[in-house]
C-alpha positions as CSV (number, residue, x, y, z in Angstrom):
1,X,-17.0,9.5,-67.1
2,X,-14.2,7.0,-65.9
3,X,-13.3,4.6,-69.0
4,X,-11.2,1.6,-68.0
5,X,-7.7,1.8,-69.1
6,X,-5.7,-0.9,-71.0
7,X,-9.1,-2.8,-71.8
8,X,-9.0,-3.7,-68.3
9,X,-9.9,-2.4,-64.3
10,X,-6.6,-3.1,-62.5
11,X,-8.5,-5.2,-59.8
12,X,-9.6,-7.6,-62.6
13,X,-6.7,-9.2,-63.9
14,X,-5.1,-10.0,-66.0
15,X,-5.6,-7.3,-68.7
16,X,-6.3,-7.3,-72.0
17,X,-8.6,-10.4,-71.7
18,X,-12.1,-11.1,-72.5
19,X,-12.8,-11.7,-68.5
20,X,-11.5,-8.6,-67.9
21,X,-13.2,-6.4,-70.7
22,X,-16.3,-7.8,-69.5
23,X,-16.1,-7.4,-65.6
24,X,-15.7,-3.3,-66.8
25,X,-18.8,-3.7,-69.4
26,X,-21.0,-5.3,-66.5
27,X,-19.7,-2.1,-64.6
28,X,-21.2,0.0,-66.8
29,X,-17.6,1.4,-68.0
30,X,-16.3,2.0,-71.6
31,X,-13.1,0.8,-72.0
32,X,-9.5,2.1,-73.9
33,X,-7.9,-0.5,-75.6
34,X,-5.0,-1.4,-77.7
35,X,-4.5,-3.2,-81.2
36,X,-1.8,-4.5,-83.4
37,X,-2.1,-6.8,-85.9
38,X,-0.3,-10.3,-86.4
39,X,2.0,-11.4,-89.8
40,X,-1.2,-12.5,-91.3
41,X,-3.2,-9.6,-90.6
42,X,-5.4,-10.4,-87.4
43,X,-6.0,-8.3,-85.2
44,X,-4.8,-9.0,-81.2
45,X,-6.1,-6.9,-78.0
46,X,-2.6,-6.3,-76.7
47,X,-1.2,-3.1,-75.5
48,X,2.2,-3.4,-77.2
49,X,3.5,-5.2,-80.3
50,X,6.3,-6.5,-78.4
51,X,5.3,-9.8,-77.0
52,X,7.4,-10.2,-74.1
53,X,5.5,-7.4,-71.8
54,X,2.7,-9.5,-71.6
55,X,3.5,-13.0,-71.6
56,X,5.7,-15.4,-69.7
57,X,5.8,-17.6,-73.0
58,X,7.4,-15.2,-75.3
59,X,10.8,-14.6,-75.9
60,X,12.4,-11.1,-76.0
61,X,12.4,-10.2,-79.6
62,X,9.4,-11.8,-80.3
63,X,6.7,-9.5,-81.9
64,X,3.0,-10.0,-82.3
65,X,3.5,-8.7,-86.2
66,X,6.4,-11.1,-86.9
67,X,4.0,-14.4,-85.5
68,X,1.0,-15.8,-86.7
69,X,-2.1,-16.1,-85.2
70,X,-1.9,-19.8,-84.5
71,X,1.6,-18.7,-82.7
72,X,0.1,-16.6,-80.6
73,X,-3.2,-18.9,-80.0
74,X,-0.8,-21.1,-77.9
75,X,0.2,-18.2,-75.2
76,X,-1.6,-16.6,-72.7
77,X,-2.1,-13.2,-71.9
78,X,-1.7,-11.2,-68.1
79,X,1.3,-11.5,-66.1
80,X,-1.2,-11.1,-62.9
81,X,-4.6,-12.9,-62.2
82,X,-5.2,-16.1,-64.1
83,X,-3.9,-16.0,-67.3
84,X,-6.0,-15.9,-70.3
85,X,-5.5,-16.4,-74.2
86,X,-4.7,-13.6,-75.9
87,X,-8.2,-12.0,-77.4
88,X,-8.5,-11.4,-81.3
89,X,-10.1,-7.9,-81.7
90,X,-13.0,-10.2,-83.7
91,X,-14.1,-11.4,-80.3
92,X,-14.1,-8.5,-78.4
93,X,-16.5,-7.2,-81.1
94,X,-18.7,-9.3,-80.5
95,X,-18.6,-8.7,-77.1
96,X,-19.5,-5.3,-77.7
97,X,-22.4,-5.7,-79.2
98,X,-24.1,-7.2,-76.5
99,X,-23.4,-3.5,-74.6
100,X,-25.4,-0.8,-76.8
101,X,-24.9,1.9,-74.1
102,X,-21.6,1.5,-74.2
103,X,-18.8,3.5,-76.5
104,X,-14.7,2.4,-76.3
105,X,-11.6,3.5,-77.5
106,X,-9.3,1.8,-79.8
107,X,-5.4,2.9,-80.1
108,X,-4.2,1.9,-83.3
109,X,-0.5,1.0,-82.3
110,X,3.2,0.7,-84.4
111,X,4.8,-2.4,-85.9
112,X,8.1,-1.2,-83.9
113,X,10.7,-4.1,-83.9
114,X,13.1,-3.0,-82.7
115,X,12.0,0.3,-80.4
116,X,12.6,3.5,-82.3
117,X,13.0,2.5,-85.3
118,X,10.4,3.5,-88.0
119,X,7.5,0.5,-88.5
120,X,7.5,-1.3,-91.9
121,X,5.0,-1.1,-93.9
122,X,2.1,-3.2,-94.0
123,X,-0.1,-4.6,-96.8
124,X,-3.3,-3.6,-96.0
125,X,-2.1,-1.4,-93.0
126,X,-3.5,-1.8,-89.6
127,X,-6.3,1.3,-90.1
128,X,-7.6,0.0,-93.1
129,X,-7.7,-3.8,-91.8
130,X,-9.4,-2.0,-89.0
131,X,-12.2,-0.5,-90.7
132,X,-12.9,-3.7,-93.2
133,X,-13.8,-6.3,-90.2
134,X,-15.6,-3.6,-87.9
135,X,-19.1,-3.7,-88.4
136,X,-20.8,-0.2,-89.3
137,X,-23.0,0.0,-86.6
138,X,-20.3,-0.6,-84.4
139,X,-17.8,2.3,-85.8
140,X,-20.7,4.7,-84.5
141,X,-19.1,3.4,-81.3
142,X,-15.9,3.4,-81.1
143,X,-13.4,6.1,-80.5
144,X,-10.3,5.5,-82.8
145,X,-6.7,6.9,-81.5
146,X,-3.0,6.9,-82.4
147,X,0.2,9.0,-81.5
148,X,0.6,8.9,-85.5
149,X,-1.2,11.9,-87.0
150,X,-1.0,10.4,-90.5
151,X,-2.6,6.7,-89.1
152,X,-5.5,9.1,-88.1
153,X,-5.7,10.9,-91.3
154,X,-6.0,7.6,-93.1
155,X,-9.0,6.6,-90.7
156,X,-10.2,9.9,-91.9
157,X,-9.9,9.2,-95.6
158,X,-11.0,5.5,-95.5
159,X,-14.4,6.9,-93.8
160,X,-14.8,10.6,-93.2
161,X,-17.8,9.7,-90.3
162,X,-15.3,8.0,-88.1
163,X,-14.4,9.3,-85.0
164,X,-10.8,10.0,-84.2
165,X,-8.9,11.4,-81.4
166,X,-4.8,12.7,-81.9
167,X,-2.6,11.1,-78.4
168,X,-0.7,13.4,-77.0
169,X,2.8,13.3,-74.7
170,X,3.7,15.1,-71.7
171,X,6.1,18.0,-71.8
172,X,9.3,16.3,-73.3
173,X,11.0,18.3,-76.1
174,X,12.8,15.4,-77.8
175,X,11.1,12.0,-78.1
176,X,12.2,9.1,-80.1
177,X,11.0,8.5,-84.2
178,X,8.0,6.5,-84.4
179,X,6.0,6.8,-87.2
180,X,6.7,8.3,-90.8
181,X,4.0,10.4,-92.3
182,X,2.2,13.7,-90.9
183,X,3.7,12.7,-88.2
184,X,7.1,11.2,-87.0
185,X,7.5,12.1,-83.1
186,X,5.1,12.2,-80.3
187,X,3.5,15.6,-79.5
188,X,3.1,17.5,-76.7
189,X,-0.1,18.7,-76.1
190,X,-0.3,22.3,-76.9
191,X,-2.2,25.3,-79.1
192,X,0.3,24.5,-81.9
193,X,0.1,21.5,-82.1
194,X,-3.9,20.7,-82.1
195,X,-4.0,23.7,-84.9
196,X,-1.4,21.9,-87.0
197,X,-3.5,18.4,-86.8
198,X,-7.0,20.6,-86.9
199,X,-5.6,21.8,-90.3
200,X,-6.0,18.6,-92.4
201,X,-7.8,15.9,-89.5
202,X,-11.1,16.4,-87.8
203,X,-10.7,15.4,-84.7
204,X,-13.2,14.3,-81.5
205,X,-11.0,14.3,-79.1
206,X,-7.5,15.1,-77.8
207,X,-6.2,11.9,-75.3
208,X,-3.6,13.8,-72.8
209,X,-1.7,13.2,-69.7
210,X,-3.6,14.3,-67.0
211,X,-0.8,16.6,-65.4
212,X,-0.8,18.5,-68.8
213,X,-4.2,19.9,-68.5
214,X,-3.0,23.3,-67.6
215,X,-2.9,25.7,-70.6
216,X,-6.5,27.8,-70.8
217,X,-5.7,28.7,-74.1
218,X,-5.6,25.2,-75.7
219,X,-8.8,24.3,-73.6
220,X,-10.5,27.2,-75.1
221,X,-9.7,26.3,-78.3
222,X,-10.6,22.6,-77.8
223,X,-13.8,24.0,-76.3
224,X,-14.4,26.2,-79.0
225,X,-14.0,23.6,-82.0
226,X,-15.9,21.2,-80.4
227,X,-13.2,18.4,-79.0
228,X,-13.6,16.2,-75.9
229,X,-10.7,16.2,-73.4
230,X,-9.9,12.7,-72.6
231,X,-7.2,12.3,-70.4
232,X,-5.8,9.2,-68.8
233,X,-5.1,9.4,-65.2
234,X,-2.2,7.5,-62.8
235,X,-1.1,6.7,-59.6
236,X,-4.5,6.2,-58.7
237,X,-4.5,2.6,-56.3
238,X,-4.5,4.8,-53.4
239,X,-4.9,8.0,-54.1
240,X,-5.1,10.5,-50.2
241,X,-6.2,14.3,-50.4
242,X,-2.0,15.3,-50.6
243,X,-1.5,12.5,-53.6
244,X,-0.6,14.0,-56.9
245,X,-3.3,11.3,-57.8
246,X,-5.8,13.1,-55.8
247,X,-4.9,16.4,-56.9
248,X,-5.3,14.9,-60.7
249,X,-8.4,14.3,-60.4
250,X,-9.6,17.4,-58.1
251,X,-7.9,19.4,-61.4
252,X,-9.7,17.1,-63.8
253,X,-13.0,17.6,-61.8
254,X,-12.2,21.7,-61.1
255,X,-11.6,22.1,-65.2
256,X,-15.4,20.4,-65.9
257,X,-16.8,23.1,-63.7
258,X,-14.8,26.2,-65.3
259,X,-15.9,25.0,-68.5
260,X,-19.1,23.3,-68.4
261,X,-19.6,23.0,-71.9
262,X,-16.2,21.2,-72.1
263,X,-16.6,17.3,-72.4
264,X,-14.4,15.3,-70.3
265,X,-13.8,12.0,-69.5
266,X,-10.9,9.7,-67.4
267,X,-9.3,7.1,-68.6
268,X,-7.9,5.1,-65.8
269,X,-7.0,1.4,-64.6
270,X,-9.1,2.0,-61.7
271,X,-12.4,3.1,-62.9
272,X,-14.3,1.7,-59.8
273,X,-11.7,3.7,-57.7
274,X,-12.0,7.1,-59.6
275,X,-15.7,7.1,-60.1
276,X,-15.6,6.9,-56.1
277,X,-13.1,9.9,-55.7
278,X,-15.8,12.4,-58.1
279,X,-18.7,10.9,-56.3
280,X,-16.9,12.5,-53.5
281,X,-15.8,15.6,-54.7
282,X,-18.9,16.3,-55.8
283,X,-20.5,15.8,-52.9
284,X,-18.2,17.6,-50.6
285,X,-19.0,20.7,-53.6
286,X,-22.4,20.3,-53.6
């Protein structure tokens, strides 16, 4: 199942905006999302702390967790489309409740300021701010992810029912500090690695890069303990047969068969566009 990627469908900007969030609910998609949370502890739907990347009215060191809500409440969000004010996770909530059906992913993100350097600490911290204002019918729902092993552990400890998926990088060897804890680098998605988390976190998913999906052991393993692949696709505007895009998605779609009992799903900014390429594949397998 195609969930829409960066809490928006690329063709409905600007992203990260209730308009947005809403088009992909009314299109029967789940959506991935992003969090950080302001200097006094509200939650934003943005997909990175620093400012800047998502608004013509920031400056470039400004932070969402160094400004206050009422700072932010004077921006708007989307550098395409018609901009929007930025959406307090509160809101988006509430929007969510008017989809039962529906189930969405949450990335708990860093306090980075500036990049690479280890977050400071925050009093309550982001997971457990998280959990207090979420309603308990809702958690049921949601999906919650980080890159940060030990941000997912905490979920885990703060409420053992919650769902929680470990993010995963691509194949680099040497990525930059980023969180302290269980974990302080991104990880690559392999056997080793899941085990390690698997040994102290429950997990019910692994989020991966699609062009990593290639290691039958790990697959087993995921299959084998029960964990959903979710894996975010790209390059997918246009995908044609001969597109890496293309061949993604064939690879996603080829995996599903080879192990039926496997759960996958896409994350994408072009659900509309990838739901159409399956549709197809099936059909030209069937």
């Amino acid at each position: 199942m195609p969930y829409a990627k960066g809490s928006a469908l690329k063709d409905l900007p600007p992203e990260n905006t209730y308009t947005s969030i809403k088009s992909a609910f009314d299109k029967g998609y789940g959506v991935e999302l992003d969090v950080c949370m302001t200097k006094d502890n509200i939650l934003i739907v943005t997909q990175t702390n620093h400012l800047s990347v998502h608004t013509r009215e920031a400056a470039e060191n400004d932070y969402v967790s160094t400004r206050l809500l009422s700072d932010i409440e004077k921006m708007n969000t989307g550098m395409g489309g018609k901009p929007e004010p930025f959406l307090t996770y509160a809101r988006f909530l509430d929007l969510l409740k008017n989809y039962p059906e529906l189930t969405v992913n949450v990335e708990i993100k860093g306090t980075i300021e500036p990049r690479n350097a280890l977050p400071p600490q925050t009093n309550p911290t982001i997971a457990e701010q998280l959990t207090k204002v979420t309603p308990d019918d809702l958690k049921k729902r949601i999906i919650w992810s980080s890159f940060s092993t030990a941000t997912i552990a905490e979920f885990k400890k703060l409420n053992p029912e919650l769902r929680v998926a470990q993010l995963f990088c691509e194949t680099k060897d040497n990525e930059p500090i980023i969180f302290a804890g269980l974990s302080d680098r991104y990880l690559q998605f392999n056997l080793n690695n899941v085990r390690e988390i698997l040994r102290h976190t429950p997990l019910e998913a692994v989020h991966v890069e699609i062009s990593t999906l290639f290691d039958n052991e790990v697959l087993q393993f995921c299959l084998d303990n029960h964990i959903h692949i979710r894996t975010w696709a790209l390059l997918e505007r246009n995908p044609k047969k001969d597109d890496v895009a293309y061949q993604n998605i064939v690879r996603v779609s080829t995996l599903a068969e080879k192990y039926p009992d496997l759960h996958f799903d896409i994350i994408t900014d072009y659900a509309s566009i990838v739901t159409g390429l399956l549709q197809g594949i099936k059909k030209k397998c069937g």
